[in-house]
KOLDREN-683532 format. One record per residue: x, y, z of N, C-alpha, C in turn. Coordinates in steps of 0.001 Angstrom, whole numbers, plus 500000, padded with zeros to 6 digits. Last residue first. Layout:
REM residues N
SITE    nxx    nyy    nzz   caxx   cayy   cazz    cxx    cyy    czz
SITE      X      Y      Z      X      Y      Z      X      Y      Z
...
***
This chain:
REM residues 261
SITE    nxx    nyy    nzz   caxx   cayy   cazz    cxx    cyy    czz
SITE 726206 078163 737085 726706 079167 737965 725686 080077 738575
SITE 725467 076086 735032 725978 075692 736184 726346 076908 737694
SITE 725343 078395 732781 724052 077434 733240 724468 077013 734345
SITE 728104 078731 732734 727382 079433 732955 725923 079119 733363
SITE 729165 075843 731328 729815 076908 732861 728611 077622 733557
SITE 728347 076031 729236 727468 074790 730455 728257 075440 731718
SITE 728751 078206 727773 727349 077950 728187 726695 077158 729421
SITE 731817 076979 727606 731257 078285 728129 729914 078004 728725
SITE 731749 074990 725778 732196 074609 727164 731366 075915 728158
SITE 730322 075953 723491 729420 075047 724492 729367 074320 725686
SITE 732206 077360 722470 731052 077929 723384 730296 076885 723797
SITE 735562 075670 722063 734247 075715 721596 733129 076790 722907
SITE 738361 075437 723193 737847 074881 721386 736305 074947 721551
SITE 740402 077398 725109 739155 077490 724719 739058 076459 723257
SITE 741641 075715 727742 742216 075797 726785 740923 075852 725951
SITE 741517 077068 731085 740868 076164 730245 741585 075998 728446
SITE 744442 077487 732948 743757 077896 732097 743338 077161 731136
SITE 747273 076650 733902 746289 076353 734650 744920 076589 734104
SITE 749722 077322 733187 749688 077489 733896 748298 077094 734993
SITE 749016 076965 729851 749870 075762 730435 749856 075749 732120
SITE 747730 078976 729610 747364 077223 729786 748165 076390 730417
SITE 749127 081112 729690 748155 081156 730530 747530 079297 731159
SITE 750913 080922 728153 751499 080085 729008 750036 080426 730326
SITE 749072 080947 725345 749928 079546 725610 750483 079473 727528
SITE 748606 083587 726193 747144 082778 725939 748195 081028 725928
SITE 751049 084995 725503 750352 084657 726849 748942 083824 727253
SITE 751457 084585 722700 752368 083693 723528 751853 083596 725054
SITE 750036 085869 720909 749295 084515 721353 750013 083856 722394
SITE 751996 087190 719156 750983 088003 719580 749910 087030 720761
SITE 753441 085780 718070 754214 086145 719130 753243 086837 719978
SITE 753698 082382 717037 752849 083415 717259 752719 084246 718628
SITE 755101 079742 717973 755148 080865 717149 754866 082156 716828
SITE 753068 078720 718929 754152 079320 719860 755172 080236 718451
SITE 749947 078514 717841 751450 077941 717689 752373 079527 718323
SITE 747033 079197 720345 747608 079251 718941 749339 078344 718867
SITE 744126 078713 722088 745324 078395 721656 745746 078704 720485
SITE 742285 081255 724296 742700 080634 722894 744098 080451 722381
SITE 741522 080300 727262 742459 081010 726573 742571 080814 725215
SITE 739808 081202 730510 739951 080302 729155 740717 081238 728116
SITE 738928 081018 733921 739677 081578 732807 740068 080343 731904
SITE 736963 080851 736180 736705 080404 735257 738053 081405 734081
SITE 738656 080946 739488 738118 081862 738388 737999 080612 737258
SITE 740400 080044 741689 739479 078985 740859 738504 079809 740048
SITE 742404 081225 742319 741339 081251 743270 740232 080516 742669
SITE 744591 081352 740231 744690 080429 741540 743052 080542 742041
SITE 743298 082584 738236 742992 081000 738233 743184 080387 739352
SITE 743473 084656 739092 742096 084361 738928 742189 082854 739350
SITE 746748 084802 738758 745995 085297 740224 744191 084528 740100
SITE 746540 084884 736166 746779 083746 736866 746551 083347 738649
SITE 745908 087105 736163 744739 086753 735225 745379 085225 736099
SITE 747490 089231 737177 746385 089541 737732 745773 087739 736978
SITE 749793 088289 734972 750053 088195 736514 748427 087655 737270
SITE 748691 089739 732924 748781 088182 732883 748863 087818 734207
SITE 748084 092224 732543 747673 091740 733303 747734 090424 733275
SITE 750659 093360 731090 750681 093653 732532 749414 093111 732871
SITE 752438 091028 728645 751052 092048 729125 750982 092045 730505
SITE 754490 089778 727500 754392 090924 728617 753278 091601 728955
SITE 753475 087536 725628 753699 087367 726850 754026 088224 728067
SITE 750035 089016 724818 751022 088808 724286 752080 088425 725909
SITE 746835 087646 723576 747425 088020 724560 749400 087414 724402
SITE 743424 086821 722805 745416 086578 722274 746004 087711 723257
SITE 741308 086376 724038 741479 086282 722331 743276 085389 722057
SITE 740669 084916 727009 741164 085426 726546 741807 085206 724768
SITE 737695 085245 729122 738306 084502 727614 739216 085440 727824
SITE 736175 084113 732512 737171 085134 731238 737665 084738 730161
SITE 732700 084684 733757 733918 083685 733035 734804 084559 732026
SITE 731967 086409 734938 731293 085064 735486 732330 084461 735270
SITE 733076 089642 736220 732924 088596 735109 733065 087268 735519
SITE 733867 091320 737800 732319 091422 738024 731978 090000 736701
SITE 736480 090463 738481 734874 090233 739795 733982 090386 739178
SITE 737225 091399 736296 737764 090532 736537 736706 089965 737444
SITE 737122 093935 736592 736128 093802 735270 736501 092232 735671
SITE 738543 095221 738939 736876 095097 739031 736344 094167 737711
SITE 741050 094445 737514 740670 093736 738596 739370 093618 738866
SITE 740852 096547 735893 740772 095228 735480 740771 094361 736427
SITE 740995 098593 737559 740129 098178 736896 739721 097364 736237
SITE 743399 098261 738470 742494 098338 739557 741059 097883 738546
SITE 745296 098739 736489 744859 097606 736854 744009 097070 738243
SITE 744904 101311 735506 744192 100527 735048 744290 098920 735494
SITE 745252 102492 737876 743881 102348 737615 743784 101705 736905
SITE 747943 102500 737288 747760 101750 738701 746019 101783 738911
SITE 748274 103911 735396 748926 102511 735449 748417 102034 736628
SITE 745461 105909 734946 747165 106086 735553 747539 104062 735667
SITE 743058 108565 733923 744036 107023 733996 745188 107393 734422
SITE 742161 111521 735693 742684 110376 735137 743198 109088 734808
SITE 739161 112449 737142 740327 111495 737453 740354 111479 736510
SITE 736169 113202 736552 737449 114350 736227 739036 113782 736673
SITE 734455 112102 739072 734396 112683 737686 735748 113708 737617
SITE 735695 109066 740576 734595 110213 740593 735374 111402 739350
SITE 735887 105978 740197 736802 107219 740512 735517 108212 739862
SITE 734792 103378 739474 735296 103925 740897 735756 105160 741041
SITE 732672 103153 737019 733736 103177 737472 734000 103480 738998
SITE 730806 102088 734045 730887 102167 735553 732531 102822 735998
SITE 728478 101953 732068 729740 102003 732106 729820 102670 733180
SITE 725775 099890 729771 726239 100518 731420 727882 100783 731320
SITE 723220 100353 727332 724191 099726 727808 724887 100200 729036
SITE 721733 102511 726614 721185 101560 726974 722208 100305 727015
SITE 723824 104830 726951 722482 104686 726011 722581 103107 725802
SITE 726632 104601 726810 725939 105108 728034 724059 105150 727508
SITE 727848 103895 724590 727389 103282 725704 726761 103026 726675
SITE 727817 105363 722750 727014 104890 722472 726373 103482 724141
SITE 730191 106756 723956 728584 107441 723844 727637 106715 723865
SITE 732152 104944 723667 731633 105528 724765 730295 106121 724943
SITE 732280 105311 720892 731852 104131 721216 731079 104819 722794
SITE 733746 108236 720697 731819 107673 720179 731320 106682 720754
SITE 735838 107624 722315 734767 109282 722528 733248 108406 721979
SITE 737822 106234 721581 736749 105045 721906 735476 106236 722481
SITE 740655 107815 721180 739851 106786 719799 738249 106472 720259
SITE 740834 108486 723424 740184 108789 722866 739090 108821 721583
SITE 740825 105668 725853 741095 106148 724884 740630 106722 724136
SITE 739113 107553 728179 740278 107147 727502 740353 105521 727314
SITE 737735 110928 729160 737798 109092 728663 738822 108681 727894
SITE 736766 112138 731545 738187 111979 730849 738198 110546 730059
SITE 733946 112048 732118 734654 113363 731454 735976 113680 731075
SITE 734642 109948 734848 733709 110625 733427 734426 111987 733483
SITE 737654 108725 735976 736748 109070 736087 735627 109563 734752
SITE 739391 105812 734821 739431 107118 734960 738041 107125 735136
SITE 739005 103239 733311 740506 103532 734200 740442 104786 734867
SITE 735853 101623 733405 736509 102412 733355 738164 102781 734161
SITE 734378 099270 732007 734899 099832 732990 735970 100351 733260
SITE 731128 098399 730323 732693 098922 730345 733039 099721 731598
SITE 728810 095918 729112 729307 097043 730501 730868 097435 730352
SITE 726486 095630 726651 728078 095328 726992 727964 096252 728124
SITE 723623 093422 724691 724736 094508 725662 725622 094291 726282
SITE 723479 093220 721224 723374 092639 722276 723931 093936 723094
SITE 724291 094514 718130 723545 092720 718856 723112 092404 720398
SITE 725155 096581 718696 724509 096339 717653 723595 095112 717543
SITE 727444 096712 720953 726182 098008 720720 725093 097651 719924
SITE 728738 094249 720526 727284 094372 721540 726868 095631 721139
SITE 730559 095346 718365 729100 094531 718106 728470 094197 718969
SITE 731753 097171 720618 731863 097342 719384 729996 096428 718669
SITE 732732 095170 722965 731887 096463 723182 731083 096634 721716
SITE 734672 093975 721093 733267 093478 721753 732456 094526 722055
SITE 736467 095468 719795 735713 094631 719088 734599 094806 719802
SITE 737189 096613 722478 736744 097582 721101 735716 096727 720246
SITE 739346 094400 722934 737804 095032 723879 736687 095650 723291
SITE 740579 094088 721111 739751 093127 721395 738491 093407 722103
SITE 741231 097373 720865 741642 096540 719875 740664 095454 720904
SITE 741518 099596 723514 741780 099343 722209 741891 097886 722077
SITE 738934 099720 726530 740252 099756 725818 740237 099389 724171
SITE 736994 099141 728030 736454 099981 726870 738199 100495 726091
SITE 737308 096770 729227 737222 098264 729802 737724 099295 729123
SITE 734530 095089 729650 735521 095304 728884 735949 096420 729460
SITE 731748 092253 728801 732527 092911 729922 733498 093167 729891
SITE 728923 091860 727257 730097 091321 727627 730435 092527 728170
SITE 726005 089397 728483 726370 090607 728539 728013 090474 728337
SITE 723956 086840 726813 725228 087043 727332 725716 088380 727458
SITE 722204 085737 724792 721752 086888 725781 722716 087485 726938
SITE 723214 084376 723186 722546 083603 723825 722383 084935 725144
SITE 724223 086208 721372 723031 085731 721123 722285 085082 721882
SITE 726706 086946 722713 725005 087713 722875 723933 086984 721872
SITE 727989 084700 721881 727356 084801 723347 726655 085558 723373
SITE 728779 084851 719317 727856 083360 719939 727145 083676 721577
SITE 729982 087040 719031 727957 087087 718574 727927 085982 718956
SITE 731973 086812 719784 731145 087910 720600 729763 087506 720228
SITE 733544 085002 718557 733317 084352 719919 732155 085403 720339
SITE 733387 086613 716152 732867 085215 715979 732606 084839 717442
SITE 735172 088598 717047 733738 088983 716632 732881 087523 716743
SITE 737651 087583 718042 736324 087767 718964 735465 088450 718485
SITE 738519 086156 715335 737896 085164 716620 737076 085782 717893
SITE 738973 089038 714189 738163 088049 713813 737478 086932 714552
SITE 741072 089192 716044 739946 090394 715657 738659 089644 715282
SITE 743177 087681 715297 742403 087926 717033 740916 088931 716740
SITE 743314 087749 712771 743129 086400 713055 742364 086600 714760
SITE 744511 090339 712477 743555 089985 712132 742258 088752 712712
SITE 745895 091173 716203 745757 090850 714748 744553 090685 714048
SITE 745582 093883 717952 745543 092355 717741 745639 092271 716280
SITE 746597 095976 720413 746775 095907 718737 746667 093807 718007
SITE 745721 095096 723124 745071 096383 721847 745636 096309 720645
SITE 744967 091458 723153 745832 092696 722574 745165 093747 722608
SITE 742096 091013 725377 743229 090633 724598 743710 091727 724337
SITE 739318 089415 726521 740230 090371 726634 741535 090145 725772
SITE 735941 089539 727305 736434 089095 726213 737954 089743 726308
SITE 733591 088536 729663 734736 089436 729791 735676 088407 728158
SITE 730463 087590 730584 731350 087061 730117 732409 088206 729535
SITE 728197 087176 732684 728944 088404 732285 729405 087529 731820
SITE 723948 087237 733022 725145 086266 733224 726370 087230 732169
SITE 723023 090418 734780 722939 088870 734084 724227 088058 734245
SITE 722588 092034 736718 722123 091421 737444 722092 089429 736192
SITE 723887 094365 735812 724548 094287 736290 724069 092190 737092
SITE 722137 095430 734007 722874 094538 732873 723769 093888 734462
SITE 720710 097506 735517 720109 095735 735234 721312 094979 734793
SITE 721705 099786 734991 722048 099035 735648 721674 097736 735985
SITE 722655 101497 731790 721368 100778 732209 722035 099748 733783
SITE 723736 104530 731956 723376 103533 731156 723149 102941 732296
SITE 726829 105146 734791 726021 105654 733533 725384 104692 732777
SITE 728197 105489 738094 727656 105076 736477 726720 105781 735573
SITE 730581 105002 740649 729330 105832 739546 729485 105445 738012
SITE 730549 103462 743211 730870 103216 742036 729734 104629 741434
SITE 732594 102924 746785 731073 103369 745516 731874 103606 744351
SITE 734509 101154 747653 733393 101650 748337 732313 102445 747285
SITE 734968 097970 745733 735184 099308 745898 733971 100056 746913
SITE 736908 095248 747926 735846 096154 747306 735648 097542 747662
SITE 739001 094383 748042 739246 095384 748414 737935 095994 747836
SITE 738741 091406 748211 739614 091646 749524 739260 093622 749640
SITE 735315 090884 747359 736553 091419 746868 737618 091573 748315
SITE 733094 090146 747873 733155 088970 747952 734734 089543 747352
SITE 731231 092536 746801 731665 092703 748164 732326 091237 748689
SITE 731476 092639 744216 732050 092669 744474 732571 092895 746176
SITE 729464 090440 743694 730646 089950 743871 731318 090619 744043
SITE 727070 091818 744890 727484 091003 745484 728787 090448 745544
SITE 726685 095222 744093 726794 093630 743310 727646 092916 744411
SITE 723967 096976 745364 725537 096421 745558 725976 095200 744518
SITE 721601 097360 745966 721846 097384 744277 723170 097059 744170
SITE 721282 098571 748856 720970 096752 748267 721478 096299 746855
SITE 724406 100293 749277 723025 099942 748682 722669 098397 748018
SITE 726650 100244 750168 725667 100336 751397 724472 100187 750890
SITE 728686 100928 748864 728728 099338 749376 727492 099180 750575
SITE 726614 102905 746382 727685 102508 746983 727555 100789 747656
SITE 726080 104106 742748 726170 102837 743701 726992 102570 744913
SITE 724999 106978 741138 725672 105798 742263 725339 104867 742637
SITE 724897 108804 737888 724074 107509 739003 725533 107074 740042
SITE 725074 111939 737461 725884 111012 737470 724914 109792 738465
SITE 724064 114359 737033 723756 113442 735818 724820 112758 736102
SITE 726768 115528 739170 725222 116231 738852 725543 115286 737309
SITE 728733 115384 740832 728211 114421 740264 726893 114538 739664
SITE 729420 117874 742101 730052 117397 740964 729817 116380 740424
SITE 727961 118374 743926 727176 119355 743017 727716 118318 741997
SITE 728761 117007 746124 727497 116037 745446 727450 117090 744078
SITE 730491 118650 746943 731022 117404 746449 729815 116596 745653
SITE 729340 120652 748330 730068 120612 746994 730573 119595 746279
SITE 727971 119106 750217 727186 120192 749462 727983 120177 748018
SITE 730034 117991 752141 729179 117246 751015 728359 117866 749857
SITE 731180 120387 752909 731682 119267 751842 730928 118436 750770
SITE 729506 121191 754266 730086 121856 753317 730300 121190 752123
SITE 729401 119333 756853 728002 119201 755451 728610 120009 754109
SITE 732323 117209 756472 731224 118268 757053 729947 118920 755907
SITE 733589 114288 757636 733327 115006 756835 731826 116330 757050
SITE 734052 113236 760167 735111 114549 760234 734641 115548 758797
SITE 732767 111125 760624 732069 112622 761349 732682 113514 760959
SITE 732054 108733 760011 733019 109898 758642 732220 111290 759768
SITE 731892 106599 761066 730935 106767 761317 730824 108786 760163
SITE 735067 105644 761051 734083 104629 761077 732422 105357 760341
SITE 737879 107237 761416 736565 107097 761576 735667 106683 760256
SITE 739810 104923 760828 740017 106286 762136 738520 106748 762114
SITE 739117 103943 758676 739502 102976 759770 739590 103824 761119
SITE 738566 105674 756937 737697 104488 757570 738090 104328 758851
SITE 741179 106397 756054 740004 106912 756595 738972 106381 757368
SITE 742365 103706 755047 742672 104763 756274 741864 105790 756946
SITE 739864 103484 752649 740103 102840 753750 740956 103209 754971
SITE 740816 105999 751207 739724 105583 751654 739635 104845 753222
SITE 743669 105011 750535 743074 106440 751256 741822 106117 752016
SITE 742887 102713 749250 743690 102735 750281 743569 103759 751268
SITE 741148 103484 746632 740822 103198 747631 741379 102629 749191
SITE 740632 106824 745190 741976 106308 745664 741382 104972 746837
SITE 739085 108247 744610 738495 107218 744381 739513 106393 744766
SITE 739962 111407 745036 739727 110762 744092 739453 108959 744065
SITE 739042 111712 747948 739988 111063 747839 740469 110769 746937
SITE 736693 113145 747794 737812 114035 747733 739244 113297 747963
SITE 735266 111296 746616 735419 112316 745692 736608 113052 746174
SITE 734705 109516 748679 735120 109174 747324 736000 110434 746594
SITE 733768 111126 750502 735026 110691 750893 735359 110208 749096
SITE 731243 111501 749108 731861 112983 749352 733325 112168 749393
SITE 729920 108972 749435 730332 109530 748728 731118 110693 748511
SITE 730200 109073 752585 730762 108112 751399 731264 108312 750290
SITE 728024 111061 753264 729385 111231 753381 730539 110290 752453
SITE 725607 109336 751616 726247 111440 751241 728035 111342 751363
SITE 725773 107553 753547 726043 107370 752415 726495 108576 751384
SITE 725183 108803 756036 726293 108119 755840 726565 107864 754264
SITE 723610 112202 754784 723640 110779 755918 724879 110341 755288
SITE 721990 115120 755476 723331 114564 755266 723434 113211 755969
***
C-alpha cells in the first residue's frame, strides 16, 4: 500500500469531488487516515480501468500548470494521444446545418495534419468531431461523469468506439454521475489539455462562455467563427470576438500557432 494506492482510494471515496480532496490533503499530507481496507476495496472498483495520478511522470504537464489540477485521472484507449499537438472543436449541441458542416470541414483540415481533437463527447459539434476522428484521425473525450455512466446516451456507440485506439479520460471514478458542476469542471480540463480552442457557433447563453473568456484573459489561444448577428445560434462566437477572441478565416492561422507552441 503506497501513496499513490492511497490517492487513489481518496479519489474514489470522495467521488472525484476535488475540493474534498484537497481538505483532505491539507489535514493529512501523507493520507495515513486511509487504511489498507480501503484501499483493497477501492482498487477492486477500478478493475480494466488505467490511471494517471499527479504523482506519475505520465502527468500531463498542463495540467499541473492548473490552479486546481486534478489529483488522478482514469482512462481508457490510447494514452500517447496525450503527448500531441490538441486542438478542442466546441459549439452548440443542437447546431445547425451551416455549424455542422464548418466543423466537419474545420475537423478533416486538422487531422490531416495529424492534429488530435479534444471534446467532451457531448451532442452536436463535439459529436461531429469525435465523430470523423474515429474515421480519419484521433480524438480524446472528456468526460462529465465517471465510466459506466455515460452521457449522453445518444453517444453509448461513439463512446465505444473510443476507447479502441483513441483516449477518454476523466476525474471521477467509476459509477459518478454528471451534474452541472462536472460538466464545467470538465470543460475546464478539456480547456488545459487543448493547445488551441475553436469555437463552431455558440449561442449567447451558453454556460461556458464565461469559462472561455476566462481563457482569453490568461492568453489561451481562443478562435471563433464569425457569422451575422443575426444569427441567433452564432451570437456567442460574435461577442467572444469582440471580447478578445481570434476571429477564425482560415487553418493556416491555426497551424502556425501550433508549430510556434
Amino acid at each position: 500500500m503506497n501513496i499513490r494506492e492511497k490517492l487513489i482510494t481518496l479519489s474514489i471515496l470522495k467521488k472525484g469531488n476535488w475540493k474534498e480532496m484537497y481538505a483532505f490533503l491539507i489535514q493529512d499530507k501523507m493520507l495515513t487516515q486511509i487504511t489498507e481496507n480501503q484501499v483493497k476495496e477501492c482498487l477492486k472498483q477500478i478493475k480494466n480501468i488505467s490511471v494517471l495520478t499527479i504523482l506519475d511522470p505520465e502527468y500531463p504537464e498542463c495540467y499541473k500548470e492548473m490552479p486546481a489540477p486534478p489529483f488522478v485521472l482514469y482512462y481508457k484507449g490510447n494514452p500517447n494521444l496525450l503527448e500531441g499537438k490538441r486542438v478542442a472543436l466546441i459549439g452548440n449541441q443542437r447546431p445547425s446545418q451551416t455549424g455542422i458542416g464548418e466543423a466537419r470541414k474545420l475537423g478533416f483540415q486538422l487531422l490531416d495534419k495529424g492534429i488530435t481533437l479534444v471534446g467532451n463527447l457531448q451532442l452536436g459539434i463535439e459529436t461531429v468531431a469525435h465523430s470523423i476522428a474515429t474515421k480519419e484521425g484521433k480524438t480524446i473525450a472528456i468526460l462529465p461523469s465517471g465510466f459506466w455512466v455515460i452521457y449522453p446516451r445518444e453517444n453509448y456507440d461513439l463512446y465505444y468506439q473510443l476507447i479502441k485506439g483513441h483516449l477518454v479520460l476523466t476525474e471521477y471514478p467509476p459509477g459518478v454521475s454528471p451534474s452541472a458542476q462536472r460538466f464545467n469542471r470538465a470543460h475546464h480540463l478539456l480547456q488545459a489539455l487543448s493547445d488551441v480552442l475553436i469555437v463552431i457557433e455558440m449561442t449567447k447563453g451558453d454556460y461556458r462562455l464565461n469559462s472561455l473568456k476566462g481563457q482569453i484573459d490568461v492568453g489561451k489561444v481562443v478562435y471563433a467563427l464569425p457569422a451575422s448577428y443575426n444569427v441567433h445560434s452564432s451570437r456567442g462566437c460574435l461577442e467572444l470576438i469582440r471580447y478578445g477572441a481570434y476571429c477564425f478565416l482560415n487553418c493556416s492561422e491555426i497551424f502556425s500557432w501550433l508549430n510556434h507552441m
